[in-house]
TORDREN-910085 format. One line per 10 residues: their letters; for each residue x, y, z of N, C-alpha, C. Coordinates in nm, 3 decimals. Example, Ala and Ser with C-alpha at 12.3 -4.5 7.8 and 13.67 -1.06 7.14 Angstrom:
REM TORDREN-910085
as> 1.319 -0.569 0.780 1.230 -0.450 0.780 1.320 -0.330 0.780 | 1.285 -0.225 0.708 1.367 -0.106 0.714 1.290 0.003 0.787 .
***
This chain:
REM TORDREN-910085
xxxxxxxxxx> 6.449 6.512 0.699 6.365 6.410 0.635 6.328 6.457 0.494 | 6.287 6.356 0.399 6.279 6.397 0.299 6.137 6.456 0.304 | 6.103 6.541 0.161 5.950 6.566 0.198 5.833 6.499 0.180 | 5.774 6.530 0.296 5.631 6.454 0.310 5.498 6.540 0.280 | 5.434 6.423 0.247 5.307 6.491 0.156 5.183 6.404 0.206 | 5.093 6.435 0.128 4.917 6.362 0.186 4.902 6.355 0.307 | 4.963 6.493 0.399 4.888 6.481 0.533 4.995 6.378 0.578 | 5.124 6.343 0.588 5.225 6.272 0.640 5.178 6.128 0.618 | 5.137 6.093 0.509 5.078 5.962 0.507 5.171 5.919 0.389 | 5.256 5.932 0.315 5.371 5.930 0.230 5.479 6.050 0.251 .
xxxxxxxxxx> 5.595 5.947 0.171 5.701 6.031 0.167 5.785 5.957 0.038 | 5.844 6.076 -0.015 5.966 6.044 -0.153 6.118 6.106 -0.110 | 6.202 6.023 -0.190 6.305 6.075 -0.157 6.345 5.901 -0.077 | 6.460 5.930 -0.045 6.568 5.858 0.027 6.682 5.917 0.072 | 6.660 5.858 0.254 6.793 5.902 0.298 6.959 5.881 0.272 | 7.007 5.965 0.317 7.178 5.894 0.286 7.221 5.783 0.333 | 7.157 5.765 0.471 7.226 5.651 0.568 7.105 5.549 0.582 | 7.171 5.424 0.596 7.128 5.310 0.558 7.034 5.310 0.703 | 6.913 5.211 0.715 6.867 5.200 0.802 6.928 5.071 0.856 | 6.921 5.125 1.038 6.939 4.977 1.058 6.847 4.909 1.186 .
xxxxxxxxxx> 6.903 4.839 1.263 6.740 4.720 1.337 6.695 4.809 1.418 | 6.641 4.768 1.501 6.542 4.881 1.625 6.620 4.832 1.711 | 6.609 4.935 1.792 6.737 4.909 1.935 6.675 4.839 2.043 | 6.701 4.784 2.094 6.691 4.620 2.201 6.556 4.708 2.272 | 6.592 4.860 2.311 6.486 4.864 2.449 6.314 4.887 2.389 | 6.362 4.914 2.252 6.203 4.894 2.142 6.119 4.763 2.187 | 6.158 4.643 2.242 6.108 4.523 2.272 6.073 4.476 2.425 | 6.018 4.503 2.442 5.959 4.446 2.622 5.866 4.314 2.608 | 5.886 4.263 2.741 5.802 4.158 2.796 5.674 4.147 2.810 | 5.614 4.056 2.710 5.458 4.117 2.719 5.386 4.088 2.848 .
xxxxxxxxxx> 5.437 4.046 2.939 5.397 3.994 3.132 5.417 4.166 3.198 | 5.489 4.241 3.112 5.509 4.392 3.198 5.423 4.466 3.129 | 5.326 4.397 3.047 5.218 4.499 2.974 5.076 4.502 3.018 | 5.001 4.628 3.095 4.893 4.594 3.155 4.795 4.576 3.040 | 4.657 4.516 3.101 4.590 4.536 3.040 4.492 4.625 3.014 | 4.386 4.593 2.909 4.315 4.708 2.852 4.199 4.716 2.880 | 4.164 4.838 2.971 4.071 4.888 2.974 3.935 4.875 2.936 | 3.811 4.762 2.848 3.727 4.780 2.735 3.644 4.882 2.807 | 3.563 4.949 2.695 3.443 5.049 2.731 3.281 4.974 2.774 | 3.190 5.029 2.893 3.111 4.937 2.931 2.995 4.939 2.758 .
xxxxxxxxxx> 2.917 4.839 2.764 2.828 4.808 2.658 2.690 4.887 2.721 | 2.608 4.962 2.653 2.508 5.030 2.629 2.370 4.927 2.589 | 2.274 5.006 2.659 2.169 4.939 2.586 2.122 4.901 2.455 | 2.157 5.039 2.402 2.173 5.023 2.228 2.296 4.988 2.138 | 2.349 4.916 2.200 2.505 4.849 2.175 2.448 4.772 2.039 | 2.532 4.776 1.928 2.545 4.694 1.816 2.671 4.585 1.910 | 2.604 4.477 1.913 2.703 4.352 1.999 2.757 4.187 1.905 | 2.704 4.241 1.789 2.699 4.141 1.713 2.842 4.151 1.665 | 2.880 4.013 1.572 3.042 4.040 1.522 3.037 3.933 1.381 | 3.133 4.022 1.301 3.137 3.952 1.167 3.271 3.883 1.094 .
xxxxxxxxxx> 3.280 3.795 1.085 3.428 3.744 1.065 3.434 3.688 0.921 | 3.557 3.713 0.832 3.579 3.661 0.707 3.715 3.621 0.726 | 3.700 3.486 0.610 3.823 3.439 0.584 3.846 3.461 0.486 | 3.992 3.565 0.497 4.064 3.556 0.328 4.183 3.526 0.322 | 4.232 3.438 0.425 4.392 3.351 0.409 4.443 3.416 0.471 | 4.618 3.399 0.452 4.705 3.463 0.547 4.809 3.543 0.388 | 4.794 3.557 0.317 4.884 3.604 0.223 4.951 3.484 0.130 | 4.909 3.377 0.148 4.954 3.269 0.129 4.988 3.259 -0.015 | 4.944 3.327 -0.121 4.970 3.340 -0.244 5.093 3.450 -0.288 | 5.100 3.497 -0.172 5.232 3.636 -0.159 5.226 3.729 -0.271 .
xxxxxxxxxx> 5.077 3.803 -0.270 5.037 3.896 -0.304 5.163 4.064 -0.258 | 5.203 4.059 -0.280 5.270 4.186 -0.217 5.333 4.280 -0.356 | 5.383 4.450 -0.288 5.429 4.526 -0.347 5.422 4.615 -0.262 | 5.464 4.729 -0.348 5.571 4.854 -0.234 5.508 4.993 -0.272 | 5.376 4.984 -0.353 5.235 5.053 -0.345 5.185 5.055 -0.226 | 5.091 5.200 -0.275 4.992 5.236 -0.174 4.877 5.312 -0.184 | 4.739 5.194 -0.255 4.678 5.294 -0.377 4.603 5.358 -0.305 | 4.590 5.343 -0.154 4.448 5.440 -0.102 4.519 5.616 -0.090 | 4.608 5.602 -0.032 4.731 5.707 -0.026 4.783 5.752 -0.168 | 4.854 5.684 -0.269 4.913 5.740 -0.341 4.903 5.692 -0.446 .
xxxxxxxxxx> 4.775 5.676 -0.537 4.717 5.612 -0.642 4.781 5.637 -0.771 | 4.834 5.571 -0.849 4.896 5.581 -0.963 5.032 5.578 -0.935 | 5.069 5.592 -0.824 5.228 5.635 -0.823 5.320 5.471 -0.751 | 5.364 5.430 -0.820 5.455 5.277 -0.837 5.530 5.342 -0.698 | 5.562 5.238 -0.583 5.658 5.209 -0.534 5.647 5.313 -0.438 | 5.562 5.390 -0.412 5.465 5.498 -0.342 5.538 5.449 -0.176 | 5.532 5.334 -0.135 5.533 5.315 0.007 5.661 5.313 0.032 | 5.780 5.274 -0.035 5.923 5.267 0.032 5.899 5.168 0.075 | 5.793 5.060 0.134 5.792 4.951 0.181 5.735 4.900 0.150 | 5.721 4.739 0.179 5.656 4.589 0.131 5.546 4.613 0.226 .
xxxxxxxxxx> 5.382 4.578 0.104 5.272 4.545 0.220 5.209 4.389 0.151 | 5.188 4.359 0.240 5.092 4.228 0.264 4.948 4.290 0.242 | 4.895 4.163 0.100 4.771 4.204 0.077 4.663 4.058 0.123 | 4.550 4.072 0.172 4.434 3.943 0.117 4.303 4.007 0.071 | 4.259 3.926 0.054 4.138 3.973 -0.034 4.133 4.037 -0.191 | 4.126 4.145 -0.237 4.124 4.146 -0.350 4.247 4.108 -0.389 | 4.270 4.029 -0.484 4.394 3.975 -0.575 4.438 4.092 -0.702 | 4.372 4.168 -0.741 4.450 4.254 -0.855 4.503 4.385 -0.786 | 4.497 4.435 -0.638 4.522 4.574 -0.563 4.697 4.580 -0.641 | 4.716 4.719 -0.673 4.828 4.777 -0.730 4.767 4.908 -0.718 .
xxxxxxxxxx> 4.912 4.981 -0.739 4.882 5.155 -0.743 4.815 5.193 -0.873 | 4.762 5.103 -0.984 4.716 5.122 -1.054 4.558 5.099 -1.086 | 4.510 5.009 -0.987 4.389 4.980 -0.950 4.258 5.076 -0.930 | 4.164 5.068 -1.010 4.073 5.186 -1.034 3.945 5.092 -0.924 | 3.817 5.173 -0.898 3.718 5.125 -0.856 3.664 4.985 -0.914 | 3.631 5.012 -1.085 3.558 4.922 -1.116 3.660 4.831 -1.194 | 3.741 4.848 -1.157 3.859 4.682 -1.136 3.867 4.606 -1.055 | 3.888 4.636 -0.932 3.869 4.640 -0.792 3.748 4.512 -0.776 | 3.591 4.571 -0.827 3.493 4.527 -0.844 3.443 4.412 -0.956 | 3.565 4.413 -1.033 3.589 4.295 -1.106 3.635 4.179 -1.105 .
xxxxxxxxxx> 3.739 4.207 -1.009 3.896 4.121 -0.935 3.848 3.980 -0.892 | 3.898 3.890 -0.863 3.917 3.792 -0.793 3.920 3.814 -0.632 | 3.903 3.695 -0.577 3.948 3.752 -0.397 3.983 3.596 -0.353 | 4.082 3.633 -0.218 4.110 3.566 -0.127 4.006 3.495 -0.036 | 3.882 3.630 -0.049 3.796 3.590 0.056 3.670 3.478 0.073 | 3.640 3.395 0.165 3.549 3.274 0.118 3.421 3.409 0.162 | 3.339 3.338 0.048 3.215 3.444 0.063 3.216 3.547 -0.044 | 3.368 3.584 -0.110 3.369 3.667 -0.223 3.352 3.829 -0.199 | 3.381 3.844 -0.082 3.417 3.964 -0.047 3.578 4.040 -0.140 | 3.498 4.100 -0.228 3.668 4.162 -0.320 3.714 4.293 -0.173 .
xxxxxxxxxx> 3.695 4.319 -0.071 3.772 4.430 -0.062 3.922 4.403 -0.057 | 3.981 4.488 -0.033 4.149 4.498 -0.009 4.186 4.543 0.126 | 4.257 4.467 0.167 4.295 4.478 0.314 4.494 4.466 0.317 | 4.532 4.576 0.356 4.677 4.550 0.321 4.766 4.624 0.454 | 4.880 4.596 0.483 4.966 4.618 0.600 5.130 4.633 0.568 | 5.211 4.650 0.603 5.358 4.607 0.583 5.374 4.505 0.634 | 5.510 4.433 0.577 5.487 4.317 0.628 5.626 4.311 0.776 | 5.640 4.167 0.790 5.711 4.185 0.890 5.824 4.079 0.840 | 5.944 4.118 0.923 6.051 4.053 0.932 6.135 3.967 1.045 | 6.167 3.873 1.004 6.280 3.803 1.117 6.407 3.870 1.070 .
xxxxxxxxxx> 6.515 3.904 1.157 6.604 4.021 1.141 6.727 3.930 1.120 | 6.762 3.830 1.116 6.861 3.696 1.064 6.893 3.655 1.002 | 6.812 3.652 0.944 6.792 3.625 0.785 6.787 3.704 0.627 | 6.873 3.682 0.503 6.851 3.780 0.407 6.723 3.738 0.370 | 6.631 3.875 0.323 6.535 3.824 0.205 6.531 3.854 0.084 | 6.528 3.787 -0.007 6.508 3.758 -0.145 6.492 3.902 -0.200 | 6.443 3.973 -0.138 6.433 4.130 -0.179 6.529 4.236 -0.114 | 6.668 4.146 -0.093 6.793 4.228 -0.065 6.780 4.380 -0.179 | 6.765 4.324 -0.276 6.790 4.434 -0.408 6.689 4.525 -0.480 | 6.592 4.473 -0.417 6.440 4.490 -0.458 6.381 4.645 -0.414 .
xxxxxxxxxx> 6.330 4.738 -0.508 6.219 4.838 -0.433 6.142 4.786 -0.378 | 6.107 4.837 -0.248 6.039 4.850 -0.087 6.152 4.694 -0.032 | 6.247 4.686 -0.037 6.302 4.564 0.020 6.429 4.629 0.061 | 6.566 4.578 0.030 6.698 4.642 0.035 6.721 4.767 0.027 | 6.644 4.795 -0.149 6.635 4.916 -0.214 6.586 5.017 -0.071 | 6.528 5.012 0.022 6.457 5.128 0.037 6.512 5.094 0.243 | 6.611 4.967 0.222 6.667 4.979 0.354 6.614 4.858 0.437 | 6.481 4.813 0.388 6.415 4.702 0.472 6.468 4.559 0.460 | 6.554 4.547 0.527 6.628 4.405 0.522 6.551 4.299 0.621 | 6.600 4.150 0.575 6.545 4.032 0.647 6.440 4.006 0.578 .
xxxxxxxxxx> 6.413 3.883 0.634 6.308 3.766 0.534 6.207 3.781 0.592 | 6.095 3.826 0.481 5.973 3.846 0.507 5.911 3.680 0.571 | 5.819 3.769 0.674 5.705 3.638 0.740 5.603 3.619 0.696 | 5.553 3.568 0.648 5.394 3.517 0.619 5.328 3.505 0.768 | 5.200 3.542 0.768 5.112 3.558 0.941 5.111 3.384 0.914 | 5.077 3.336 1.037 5.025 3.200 1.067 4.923 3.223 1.053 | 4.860 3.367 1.105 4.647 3.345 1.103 4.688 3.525 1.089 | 4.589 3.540 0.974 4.574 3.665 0.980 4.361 3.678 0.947 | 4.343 3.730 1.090 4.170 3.689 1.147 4.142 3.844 1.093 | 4.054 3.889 1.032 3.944 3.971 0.979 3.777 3.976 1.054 .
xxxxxxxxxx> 3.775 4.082 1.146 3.685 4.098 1.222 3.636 4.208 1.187 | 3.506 4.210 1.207 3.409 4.376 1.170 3.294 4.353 1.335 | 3.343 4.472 1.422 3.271 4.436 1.515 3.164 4.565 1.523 | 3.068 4.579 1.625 2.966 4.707 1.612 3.050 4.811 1.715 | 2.944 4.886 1.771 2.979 4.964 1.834 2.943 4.971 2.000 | 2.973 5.040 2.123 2.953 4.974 2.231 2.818 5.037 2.281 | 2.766 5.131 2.209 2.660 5.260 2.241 2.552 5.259 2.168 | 2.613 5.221 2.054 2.440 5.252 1.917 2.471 5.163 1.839 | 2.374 5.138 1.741 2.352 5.081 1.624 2.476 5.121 1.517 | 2.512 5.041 1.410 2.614 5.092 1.295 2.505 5.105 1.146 .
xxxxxxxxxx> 2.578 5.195 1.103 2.479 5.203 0.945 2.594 5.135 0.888 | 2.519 5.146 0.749 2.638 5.066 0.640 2.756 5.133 0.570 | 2.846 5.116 0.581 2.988 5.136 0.477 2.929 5.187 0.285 | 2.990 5.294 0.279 2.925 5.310 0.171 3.035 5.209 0.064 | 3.014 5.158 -0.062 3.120 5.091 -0.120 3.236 5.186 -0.198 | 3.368 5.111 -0.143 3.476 5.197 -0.227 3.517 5.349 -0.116 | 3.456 5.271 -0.006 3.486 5.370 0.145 3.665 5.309 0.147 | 3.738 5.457 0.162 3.920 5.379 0.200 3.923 5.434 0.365 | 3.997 5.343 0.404 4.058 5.382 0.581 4.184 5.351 0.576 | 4.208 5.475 0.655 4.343 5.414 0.734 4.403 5.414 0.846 .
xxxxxxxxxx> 4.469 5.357 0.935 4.456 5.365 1.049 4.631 5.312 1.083 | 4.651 5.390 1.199 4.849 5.436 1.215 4.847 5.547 1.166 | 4.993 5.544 1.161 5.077 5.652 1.072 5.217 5.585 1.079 | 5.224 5.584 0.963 5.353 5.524 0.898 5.490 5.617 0.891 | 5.464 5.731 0.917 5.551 5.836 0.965 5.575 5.917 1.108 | 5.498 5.808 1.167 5.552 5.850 1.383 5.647 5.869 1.426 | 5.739 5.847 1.364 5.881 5.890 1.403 5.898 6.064 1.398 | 5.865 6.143 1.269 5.838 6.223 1.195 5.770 6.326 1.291 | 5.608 6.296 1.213 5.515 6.329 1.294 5.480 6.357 1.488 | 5.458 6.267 1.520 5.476 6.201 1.668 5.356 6.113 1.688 .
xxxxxxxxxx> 5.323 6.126 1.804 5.188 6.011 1.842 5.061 6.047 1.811 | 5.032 6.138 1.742 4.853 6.188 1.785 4.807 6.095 1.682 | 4.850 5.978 1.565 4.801 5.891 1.484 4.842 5.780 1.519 | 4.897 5.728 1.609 4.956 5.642 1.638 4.856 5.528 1.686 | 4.855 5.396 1.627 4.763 5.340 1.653 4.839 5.134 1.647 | 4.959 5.159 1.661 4.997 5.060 1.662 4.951 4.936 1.757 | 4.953 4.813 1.797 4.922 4.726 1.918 4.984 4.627 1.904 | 5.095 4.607 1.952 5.138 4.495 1.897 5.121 4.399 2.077 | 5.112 4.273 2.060 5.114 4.203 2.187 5.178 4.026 2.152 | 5.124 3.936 2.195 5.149 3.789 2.200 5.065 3.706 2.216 .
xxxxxxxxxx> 5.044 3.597 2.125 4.933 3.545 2.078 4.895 3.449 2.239 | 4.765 3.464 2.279 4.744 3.398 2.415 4.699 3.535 2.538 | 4.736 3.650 2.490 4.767 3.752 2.634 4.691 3.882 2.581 | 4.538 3.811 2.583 4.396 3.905 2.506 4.447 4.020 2.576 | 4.407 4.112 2.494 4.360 4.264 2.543 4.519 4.314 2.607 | 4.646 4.240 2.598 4.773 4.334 2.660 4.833 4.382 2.463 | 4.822 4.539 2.471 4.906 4.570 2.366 4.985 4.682 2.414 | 5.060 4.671 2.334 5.167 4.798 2.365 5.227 4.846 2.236 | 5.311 4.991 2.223 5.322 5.012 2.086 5.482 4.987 2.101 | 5.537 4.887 2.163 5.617 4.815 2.126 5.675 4.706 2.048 .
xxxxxxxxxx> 5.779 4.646 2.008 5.739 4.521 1.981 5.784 4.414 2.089 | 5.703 4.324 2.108 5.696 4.225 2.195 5.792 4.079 2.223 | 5.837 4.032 2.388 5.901 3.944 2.326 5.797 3.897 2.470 | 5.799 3.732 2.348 5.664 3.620 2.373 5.723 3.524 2.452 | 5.633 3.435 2.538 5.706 3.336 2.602 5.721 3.183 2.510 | 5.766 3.125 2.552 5.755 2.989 2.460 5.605 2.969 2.416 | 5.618 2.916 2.291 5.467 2.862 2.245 5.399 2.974 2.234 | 5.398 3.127 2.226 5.357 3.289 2.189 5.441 3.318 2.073 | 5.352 3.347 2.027 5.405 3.425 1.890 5.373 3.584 1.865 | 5.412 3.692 1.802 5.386 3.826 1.811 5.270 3.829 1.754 .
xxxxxxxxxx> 5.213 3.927 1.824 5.078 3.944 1.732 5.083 4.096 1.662 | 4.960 4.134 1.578 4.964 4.276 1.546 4.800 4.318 1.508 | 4.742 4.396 1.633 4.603 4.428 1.608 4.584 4.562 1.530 | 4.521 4.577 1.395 4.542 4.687 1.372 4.339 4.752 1.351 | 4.319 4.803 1.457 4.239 4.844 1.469 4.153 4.997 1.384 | 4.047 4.944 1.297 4.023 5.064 1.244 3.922 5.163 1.244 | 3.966 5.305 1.208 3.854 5.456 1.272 3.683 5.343 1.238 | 3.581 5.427 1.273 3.457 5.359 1.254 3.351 5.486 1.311 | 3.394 5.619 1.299 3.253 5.726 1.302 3.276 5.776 1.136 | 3.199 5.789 1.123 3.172 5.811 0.920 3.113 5.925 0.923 .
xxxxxxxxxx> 3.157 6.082 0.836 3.117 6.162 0.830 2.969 6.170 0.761 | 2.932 6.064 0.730 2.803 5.998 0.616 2.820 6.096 0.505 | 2.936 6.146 0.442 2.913 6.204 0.291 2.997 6.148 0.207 | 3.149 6.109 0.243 3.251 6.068 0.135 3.313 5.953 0.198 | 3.384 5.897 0.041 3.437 5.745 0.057 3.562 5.837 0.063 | 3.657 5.892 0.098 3.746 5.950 0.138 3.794 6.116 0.117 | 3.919 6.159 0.179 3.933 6.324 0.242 4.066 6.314 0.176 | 4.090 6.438 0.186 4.215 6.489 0.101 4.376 6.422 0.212 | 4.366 6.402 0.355 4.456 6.372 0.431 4.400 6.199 0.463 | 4.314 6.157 0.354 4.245 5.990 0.419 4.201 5.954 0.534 .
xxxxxxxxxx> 4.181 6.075 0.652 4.175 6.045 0.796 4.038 6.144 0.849 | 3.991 6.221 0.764 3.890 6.287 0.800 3.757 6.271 0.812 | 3.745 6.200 0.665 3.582 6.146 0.654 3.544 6.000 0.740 | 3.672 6.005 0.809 3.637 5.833 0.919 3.748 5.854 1.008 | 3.667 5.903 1.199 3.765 5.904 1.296 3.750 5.803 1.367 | 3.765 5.837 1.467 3.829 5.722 1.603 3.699 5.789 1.662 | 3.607 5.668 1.775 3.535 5.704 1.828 3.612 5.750 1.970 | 3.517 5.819 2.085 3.599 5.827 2.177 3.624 5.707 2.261 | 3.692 5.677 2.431 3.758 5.571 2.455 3.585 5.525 2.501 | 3.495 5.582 2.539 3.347 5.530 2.573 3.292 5.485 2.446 .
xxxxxxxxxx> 3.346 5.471 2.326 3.250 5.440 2.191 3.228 5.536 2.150 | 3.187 5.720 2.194 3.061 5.759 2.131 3.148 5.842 1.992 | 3.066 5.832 1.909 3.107 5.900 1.834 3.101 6.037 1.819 | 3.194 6.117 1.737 3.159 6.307 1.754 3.087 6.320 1.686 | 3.023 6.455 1.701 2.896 6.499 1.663 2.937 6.526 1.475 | 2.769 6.466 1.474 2.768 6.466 1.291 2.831 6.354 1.193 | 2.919 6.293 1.304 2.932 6.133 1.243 2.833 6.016 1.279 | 2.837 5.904 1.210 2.765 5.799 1.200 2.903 5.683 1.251 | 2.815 5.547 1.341 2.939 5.446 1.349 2.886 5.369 1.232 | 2.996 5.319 1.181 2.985 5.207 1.110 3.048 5.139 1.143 .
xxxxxxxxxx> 3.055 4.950 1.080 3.100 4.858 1.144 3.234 4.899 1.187 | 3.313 4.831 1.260 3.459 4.873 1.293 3.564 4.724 1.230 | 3.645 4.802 1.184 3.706 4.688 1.134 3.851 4.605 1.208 | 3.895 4.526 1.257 3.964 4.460 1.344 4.058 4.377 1.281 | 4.159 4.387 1.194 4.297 4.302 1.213 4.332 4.275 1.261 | 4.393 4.085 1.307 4.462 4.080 1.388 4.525 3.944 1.328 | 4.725 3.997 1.350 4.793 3.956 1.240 4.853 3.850 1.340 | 4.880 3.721 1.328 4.980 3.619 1.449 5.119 3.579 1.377 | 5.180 3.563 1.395 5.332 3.530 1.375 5.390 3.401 1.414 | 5.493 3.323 1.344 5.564 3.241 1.440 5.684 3.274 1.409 .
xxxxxxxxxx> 5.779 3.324 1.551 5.900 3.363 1.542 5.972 3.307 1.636 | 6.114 3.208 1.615 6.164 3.179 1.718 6.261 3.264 1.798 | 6.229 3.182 1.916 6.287 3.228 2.077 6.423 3.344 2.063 | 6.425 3.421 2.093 6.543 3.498 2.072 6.575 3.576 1.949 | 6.472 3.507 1.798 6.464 3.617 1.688 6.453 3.729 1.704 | 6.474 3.843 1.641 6.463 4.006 1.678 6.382 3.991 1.556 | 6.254 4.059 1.504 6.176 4.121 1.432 6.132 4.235 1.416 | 6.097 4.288 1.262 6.077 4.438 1.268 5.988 4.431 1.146 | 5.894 4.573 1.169 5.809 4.559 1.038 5.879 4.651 0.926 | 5.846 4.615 0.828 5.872 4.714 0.732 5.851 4.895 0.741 .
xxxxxxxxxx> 5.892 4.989 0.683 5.928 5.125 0.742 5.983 5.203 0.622 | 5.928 5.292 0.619 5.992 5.456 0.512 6.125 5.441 0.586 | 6.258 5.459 0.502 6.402 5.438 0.567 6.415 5.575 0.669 | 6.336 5.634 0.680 6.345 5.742 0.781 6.290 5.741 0.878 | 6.194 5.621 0.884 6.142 5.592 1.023 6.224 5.456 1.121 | 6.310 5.404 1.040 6.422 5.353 1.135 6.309 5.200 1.163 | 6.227 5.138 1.119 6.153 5.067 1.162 6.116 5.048 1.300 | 6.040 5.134 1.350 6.007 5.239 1.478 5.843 5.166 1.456 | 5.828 5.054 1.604 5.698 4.966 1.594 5.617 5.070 1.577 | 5.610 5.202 1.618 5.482 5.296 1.657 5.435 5.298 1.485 .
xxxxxxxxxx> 5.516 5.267 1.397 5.482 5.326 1.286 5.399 5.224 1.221 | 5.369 5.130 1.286 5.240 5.022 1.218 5.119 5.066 1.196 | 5.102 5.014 1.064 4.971 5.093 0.956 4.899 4.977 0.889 | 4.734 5.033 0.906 4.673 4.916 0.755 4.621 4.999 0.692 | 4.573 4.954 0.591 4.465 4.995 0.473 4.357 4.959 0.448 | 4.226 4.957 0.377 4.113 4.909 0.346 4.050 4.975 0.254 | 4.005 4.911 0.195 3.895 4.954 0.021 3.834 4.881 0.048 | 3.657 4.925 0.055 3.526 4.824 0.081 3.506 4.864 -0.051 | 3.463 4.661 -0.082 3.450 4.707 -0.209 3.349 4.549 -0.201 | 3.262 4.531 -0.081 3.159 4.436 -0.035 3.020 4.492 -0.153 .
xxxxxxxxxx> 2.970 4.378 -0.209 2.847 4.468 -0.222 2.730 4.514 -0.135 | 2.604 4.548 -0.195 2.512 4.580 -0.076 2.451 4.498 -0.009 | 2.458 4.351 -0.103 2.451 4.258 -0.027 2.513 4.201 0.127 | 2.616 4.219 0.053 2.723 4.133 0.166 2.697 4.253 0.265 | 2.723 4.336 0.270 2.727 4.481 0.374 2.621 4.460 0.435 | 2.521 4.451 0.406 2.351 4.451 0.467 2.373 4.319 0.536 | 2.431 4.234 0.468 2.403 4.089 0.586 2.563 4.128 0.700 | 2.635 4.208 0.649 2.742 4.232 0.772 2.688 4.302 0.915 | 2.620 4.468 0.864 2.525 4.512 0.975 2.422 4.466 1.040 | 2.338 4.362 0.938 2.228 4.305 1.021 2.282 4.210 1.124 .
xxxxxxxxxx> 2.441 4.193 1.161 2.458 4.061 1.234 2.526 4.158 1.345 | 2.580 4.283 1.334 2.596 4.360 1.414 2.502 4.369 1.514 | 2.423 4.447 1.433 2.292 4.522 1.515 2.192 4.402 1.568 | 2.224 4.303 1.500 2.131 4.216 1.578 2.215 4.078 1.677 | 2.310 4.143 1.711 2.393 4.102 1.834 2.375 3.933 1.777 | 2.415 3.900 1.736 2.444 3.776 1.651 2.614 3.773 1.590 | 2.675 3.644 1.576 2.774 3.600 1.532 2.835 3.563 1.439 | 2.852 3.595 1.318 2.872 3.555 1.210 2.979 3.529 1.135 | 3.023 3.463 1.045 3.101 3.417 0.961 3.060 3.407 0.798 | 3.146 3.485 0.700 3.102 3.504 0.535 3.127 3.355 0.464 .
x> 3.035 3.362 0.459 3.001 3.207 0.352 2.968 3.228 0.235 .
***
């Protein structure tokens, strides 16, 4: 493999041999996928939940950057990500640009929320020739989500404090092939069949479409908006909620991407050409870049087990 750097969260270089689709047994029946487990709710459960709309990509915001990971450096990902919310995100994007920007989001939430995107495998796309497209091995015509839903939920045990602004997360690893599973945070399932994921990719019954939950860390070391490997100053709570000692929860953040793909299409997400587009390797991103406003009315709807939507 070529070499990898930032804690296996990038890689440069290109292989010799072309990538090609994911092999048939990568895809199972989402009826053979059990379901999930949730953790019981606590007395001091933050139960509340916060939802924003910032489209589905519909303006086709995209590029083959990756500024939380590899800031300044063009074409950083080897692959195409899907952005909403802030409208100016590039590898060139500083804080108080960021905080200047335009957004997707109703309510005016600028953060940046970004993913790879996905493909129907049948079809050429337009970025046969293109860096993070052909160039880098990722063939087929990009999908636009049908609903791509933005959730910030609490925690199942305690209260959440607030997100400091210009906090980055990330959550996957885009190099699992590489690496192996201990980042692995993929879920992919079928729209209708709550709570079954698997780190496969899925084949849906009629009228199901693929889904992709990308669930993110939410214990906060309470000192920095990010760590030298992006994965330190914000982990994974354990499978009971609680968080490890000396972290704080903050809200948790919840992607969840829907698809429409027909019956018998093969799909794959975008992929470093050395990960073979290998589902385990599904990744998002995030830059809070809410003010203290918006943040304070996000936790107060947490913690006060209330329902909300950004207006």
């Amino acid at each position: 493999m070529s070499a990898v750097v930032a804690a296996g969260l990038i890689a440069t270089g290109k292989p010799a041999v072309a990538q090609t689709a994911p092999a048939a047994d990568r895809y199972v029946d989402i009826a053979s996928v059990r379901l999930r487990v949730l953790p019981a709710i606590e007395p001091d459960a933050s139960t509340g939940t916060y939802t924003e709309d910032c489209g589905r990509n519909e303006n086709g915001h995209r590029n083959a950057d990756n500024l939380v990971v590899s800031p300044g450096v063009r074409g950083s990902a080897h692959h195409i990500h899907d952005y909403v919310g802030n409208v100016s995100t590039d590898y060139l994007s500083s804080n108080s640009e960021l905080a200047a920007a335009g957004t997707t989001c109703v309510g005016g939430d600028r953060s940046t929320y970004y993913w790879p995107v996905l493909r129907r495998l049948d079809r050429m796309g337009t970025d046969a020739h293109a860096m993070g497209g052909g160039l880098d091995d990722n063939m087929g015509q990009i999908l636009t989500p049908s609903s791509a839903a933005i959730d910030f939920r609490g925690n199942p045990v305690s209260k959440v404090v607030a997100m400091p602004r210009f906090l980055r997360l990330v959550t996957g690893d885009p190099v699992a092939l590489y690496t192996g599973d201990a980042n692995v945070r993929a879920q992919w399932g079928c729209s209708g069949f709550q709570d079954r994921f698997t780190t496969d990719y899925t084949l849906c019954p009629q009228g199901s479409g693929p889904t992709r939950t990308l669930d993110f860390p939410s214990c906060w070391d309470g000192l920095s908006t990010d760590s030298a490997d992006h994965r330190t100053h914000v982990v994974f709570p354990a499978a009971d909620g609680v968080c490890p000692h000396a972290t704080f929860a903050i809200p948790q953040l919840r992607v969840t991407l829907t698809y429409t793909v027909p019956a018998g299409v093969r799909y794959a997400v975008d992929s470093f050409p050395e990960e073979k587009r290998d589902p385990r390797t599904d990744h998002g991103m995030f830059i809070d870049v809410m003010t203290d406003r918006q943040m304070s009315r996000l936790v107060g709807c947490l913690n006060g087990g209330r329902h909300c939507r950004a207006s």
